[in-house]
Backbone as a chain_set.jsonl record, in Angstrom:
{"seq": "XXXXXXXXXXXXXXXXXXXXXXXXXXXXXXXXXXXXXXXXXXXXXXXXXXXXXXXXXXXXXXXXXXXXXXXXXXXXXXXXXXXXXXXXXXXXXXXXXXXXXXXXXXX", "coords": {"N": [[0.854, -1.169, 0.0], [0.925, 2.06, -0.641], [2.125, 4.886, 0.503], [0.773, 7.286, 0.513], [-2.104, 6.041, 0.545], [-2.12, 4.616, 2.96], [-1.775, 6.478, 4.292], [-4.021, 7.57, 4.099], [-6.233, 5.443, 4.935], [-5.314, 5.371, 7.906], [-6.473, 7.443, 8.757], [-9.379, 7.387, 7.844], [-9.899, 5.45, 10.016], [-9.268, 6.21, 12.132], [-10.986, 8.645, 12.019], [-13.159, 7.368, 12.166], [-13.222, 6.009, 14.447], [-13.622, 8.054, 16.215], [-16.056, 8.653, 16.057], [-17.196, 6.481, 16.703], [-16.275, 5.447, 18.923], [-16.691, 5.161, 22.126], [-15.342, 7.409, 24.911], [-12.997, 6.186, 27.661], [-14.382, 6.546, 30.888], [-14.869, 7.774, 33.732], [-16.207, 5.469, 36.118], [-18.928, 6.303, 37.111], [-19.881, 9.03, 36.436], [-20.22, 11.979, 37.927], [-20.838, 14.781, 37.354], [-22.287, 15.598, 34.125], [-20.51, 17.516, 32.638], [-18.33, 16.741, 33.001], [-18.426, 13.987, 31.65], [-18.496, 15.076, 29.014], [-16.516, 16.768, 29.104], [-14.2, 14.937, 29.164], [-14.754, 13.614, 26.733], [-14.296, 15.528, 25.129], [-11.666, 15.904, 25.375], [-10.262, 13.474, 24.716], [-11.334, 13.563, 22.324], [-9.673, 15.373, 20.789], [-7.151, 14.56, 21.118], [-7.398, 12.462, 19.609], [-8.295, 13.676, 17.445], [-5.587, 14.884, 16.609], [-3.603, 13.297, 16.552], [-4.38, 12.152, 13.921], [-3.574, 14.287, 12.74], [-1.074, 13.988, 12.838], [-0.322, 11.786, 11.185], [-1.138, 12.704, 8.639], [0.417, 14.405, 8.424], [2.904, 13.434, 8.305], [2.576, 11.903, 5.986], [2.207, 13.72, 4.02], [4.959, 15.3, 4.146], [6.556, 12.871, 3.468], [5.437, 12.893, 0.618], [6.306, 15.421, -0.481], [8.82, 15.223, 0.125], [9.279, 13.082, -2.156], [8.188, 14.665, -4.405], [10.989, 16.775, -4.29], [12.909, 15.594, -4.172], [12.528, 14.135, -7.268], [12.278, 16.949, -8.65], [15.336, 17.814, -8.215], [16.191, 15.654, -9.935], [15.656, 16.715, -12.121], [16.101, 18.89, -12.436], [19.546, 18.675, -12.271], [19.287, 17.285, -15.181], [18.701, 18.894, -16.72], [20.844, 20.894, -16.16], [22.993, 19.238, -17.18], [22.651, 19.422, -19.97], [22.232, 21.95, -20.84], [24.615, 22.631, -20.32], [25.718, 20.659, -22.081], [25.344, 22.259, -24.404], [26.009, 24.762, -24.354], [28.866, 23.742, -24.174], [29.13, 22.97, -27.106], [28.496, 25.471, -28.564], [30.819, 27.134, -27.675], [32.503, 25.857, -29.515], [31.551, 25.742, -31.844], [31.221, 28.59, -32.447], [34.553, 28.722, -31.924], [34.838, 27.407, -34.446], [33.446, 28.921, -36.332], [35.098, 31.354, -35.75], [37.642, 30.177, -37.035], [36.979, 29.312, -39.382], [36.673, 32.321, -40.978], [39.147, 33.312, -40.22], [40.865, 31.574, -41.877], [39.66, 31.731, -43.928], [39.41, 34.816, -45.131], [41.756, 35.386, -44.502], [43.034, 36.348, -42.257], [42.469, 38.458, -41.881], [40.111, 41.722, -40.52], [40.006, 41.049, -37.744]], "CA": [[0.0, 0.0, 0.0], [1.354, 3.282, -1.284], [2.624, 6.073, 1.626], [-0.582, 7.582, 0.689], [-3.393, 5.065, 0.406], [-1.943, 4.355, 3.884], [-2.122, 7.594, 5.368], [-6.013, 7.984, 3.574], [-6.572, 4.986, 5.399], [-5.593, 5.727, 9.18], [-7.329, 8.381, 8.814], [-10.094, 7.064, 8.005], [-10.203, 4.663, 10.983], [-8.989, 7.327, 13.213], [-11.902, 9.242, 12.001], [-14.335, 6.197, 12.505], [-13.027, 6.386, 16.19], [-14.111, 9.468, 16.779], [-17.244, 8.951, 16.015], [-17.813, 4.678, 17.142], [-15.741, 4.786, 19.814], [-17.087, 5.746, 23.834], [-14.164, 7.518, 25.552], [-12.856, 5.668, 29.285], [-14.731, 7.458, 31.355], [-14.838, 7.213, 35.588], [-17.723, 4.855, 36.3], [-19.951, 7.228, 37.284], [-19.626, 10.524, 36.492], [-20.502, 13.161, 39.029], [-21.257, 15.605, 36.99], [-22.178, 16.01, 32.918], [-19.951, 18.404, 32.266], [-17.367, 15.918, 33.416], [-18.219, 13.186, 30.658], [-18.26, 16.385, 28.107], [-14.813, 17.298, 28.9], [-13.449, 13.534, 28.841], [-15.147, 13.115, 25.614], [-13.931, 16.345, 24.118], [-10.062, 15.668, 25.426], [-10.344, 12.148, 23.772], [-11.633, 13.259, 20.993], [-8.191, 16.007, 20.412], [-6.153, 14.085, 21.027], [-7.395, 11.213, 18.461], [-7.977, 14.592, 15.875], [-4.292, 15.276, 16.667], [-3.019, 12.133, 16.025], [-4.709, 12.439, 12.452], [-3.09, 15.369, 11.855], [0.452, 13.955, 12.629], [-0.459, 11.005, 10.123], [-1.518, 13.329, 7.286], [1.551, 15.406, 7.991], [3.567, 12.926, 8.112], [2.011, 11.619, 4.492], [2.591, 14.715, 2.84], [6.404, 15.212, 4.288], [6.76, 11.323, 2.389], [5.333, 13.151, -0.679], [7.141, 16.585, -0.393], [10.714, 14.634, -0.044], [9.569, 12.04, -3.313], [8.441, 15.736, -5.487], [12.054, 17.387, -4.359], [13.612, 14.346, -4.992], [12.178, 14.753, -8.876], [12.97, 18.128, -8.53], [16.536, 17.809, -8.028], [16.75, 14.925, -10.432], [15.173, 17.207, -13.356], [17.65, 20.165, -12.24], [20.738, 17.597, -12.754], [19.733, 16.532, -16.217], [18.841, 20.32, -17.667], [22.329, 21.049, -16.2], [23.841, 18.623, -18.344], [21.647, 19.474, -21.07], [22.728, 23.328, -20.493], [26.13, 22.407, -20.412], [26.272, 20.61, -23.447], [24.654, 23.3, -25.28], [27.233, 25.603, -24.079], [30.273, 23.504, -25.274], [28.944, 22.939, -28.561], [28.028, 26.911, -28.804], [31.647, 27.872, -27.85], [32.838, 24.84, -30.617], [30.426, 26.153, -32.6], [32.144, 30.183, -32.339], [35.821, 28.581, -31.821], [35.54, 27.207, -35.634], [33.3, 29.842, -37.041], [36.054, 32.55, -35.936], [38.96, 29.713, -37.497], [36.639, 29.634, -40.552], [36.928, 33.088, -40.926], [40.888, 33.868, -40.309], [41.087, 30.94, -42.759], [39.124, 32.314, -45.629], [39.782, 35.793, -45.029], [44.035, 35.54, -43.847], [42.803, 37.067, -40.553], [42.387, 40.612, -41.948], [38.801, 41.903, -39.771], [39.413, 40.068, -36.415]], "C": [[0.901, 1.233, 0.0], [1.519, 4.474, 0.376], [0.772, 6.802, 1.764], [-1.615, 7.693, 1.027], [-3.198, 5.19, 1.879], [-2.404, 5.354, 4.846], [-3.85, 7.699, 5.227], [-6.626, 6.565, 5.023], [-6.426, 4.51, 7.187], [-6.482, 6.303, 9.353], [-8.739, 8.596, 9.069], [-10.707, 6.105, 9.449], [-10.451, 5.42, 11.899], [-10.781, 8.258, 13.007], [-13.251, 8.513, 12.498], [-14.352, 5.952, 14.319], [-13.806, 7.216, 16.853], [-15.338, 9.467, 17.084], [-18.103, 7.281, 17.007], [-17.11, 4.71, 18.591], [-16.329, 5.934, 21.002], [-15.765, 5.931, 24.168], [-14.263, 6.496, 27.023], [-13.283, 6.839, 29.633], [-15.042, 6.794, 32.618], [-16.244, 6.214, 35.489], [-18.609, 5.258, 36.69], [-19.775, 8.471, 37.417], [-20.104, 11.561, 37.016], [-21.594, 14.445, 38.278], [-21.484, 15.578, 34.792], [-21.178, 16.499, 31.811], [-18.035, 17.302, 32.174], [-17.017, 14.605, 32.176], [-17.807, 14.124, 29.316], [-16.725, 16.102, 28.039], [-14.211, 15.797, 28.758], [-13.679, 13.153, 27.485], [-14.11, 13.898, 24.379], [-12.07, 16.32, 24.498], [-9.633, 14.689, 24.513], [-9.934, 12.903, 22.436], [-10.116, 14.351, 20.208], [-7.525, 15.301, 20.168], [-5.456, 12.768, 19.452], [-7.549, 12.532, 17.267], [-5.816, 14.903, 15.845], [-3.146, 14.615, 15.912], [-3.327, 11.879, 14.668], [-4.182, 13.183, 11.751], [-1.756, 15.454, 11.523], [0.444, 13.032, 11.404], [-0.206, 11.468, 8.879], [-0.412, 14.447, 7.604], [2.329, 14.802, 7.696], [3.546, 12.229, 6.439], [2.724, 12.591, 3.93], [4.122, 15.362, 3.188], [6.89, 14.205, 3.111], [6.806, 12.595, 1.076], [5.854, 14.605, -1.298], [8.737, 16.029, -1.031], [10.438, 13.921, -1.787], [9.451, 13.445, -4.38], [10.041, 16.573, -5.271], [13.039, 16.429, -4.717], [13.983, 14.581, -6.893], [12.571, 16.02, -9.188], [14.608, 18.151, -8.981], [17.276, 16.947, -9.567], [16.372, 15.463, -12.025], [16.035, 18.248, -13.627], [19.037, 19.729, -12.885], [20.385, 17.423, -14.523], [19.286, 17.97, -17.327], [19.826, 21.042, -17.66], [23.143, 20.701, -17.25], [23.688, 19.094, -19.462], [22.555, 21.19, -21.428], [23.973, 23.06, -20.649], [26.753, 22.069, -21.769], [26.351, 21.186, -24.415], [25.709, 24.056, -25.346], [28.873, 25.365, -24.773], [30.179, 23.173, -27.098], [28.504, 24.563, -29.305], [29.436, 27.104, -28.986], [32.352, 26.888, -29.073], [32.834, 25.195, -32.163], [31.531, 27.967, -33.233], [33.478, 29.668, -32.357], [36.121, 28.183, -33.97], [34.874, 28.004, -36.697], [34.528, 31.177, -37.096], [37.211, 31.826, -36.595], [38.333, 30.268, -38.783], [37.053, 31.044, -41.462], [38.456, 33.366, -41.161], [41.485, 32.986, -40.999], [40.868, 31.639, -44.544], [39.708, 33.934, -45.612], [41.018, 36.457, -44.898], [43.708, 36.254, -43.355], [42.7, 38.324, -40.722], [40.593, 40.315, -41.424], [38.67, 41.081, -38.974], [39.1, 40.88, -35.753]], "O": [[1.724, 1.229, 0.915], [0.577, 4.491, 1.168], [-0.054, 6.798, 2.677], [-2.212, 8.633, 1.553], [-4.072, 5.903, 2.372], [-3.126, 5.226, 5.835], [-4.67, 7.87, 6.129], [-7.376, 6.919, 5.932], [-7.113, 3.638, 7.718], [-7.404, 5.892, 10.056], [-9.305, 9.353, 9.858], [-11.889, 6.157, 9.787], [-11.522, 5.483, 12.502], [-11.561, 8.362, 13.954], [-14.181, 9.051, 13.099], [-15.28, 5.784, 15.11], [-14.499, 7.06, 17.858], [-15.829, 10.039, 18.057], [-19.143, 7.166, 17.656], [-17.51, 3.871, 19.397], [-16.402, 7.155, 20.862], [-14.938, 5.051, 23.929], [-15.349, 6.097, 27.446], [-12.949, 7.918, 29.144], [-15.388, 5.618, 32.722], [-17.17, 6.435, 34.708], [-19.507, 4.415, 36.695], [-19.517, 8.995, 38.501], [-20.567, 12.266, 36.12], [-22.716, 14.831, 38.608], [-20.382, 15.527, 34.247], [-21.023, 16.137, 30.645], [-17.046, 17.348, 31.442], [-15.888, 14.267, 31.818], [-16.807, 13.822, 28.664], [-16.015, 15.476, 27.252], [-13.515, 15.803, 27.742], [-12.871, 12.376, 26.978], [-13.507, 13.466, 23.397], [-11.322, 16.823, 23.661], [-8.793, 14.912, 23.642], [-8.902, 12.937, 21.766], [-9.634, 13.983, 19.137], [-7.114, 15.184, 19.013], [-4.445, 12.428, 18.839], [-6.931, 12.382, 16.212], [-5.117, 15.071, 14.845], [-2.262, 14.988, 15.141], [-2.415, 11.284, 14.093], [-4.113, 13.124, 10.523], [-1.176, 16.173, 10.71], [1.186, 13.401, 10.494], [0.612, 10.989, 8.094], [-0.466, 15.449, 6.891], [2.906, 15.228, 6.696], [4.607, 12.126, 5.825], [3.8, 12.368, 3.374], [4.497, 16.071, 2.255], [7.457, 14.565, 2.079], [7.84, 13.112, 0.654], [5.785, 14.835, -2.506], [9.423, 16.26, -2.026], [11.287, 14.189, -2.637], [10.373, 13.558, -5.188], [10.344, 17.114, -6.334], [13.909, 16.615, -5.567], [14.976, 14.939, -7.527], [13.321, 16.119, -10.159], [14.944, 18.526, -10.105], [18.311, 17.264, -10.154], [16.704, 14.801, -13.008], [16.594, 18.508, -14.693], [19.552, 20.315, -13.837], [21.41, 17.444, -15.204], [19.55, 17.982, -18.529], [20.085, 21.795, -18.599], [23.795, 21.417, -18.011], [24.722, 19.236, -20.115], [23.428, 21.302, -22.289], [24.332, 23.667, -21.658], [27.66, 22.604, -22.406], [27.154, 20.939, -25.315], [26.385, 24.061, -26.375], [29.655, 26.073, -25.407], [31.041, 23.188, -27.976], [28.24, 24.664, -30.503], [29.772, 27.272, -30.159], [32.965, 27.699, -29.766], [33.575, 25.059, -33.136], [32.268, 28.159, -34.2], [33.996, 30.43, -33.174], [37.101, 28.511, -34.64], [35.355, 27.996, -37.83], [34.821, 31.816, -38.107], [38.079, 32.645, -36.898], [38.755, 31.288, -39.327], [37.672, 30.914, -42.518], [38.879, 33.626, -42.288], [42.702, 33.164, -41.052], [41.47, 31.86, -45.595], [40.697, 34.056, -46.335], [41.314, 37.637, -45.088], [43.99, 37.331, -43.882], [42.816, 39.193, -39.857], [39.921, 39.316, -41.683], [37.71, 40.311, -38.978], [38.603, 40.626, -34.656]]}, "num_chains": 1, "name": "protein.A"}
């Protein structure tokens, strides 16, 4: 399963949590307000944990596009480069041409 798919699919569970799952809560709770707040700590903590997942996902897929990045940079370098020595190649035997045909009078 793909870095991805993987993360889509914590996520999903994690999210299915949220909603299926009863927090631990004291065995009898005193007060309302009391299950509230246990519910709504829970439930952070499990959004939290979703959010390191799906950061952590898109770090994965950050590093694999700079990766590509880098490896597209490298080969327009070359590319650029070669261009360059076949340019000055290019000018080194147009100016011979020249002081050939001409016996170097107008350099």
């Amino acid at each position: 399963m793909s870095e991805t798919a993987n993360a889509i699919h914590q996520l999903t569970e994690r999210a299915r949590l949220i909603v299926d799952t009863e927090p631990t809560m004291p065995a009898d709770p005193v007060y309302d307000f009391e299950h509230l707040g246990t519910r709504i700590a829970e439930s952070l903590v499990i959004a939290a944990e979703a959010q390191v997942a799906e950061a952590n996902s898109l770090l994965e897929q950050t590093k694999a596009l700079a990766e590509s990045i880098r490896e597209q940079v490298k080969i327009q370098t070359e590319a650029l480069a070669s261009l360059n020595g076949r340019l000055k190649t290019f000018g080194s035997e147009l100016l011979e041409a020249h002081r050939k045909f001409n016996g170097g009078k107008h350099d």
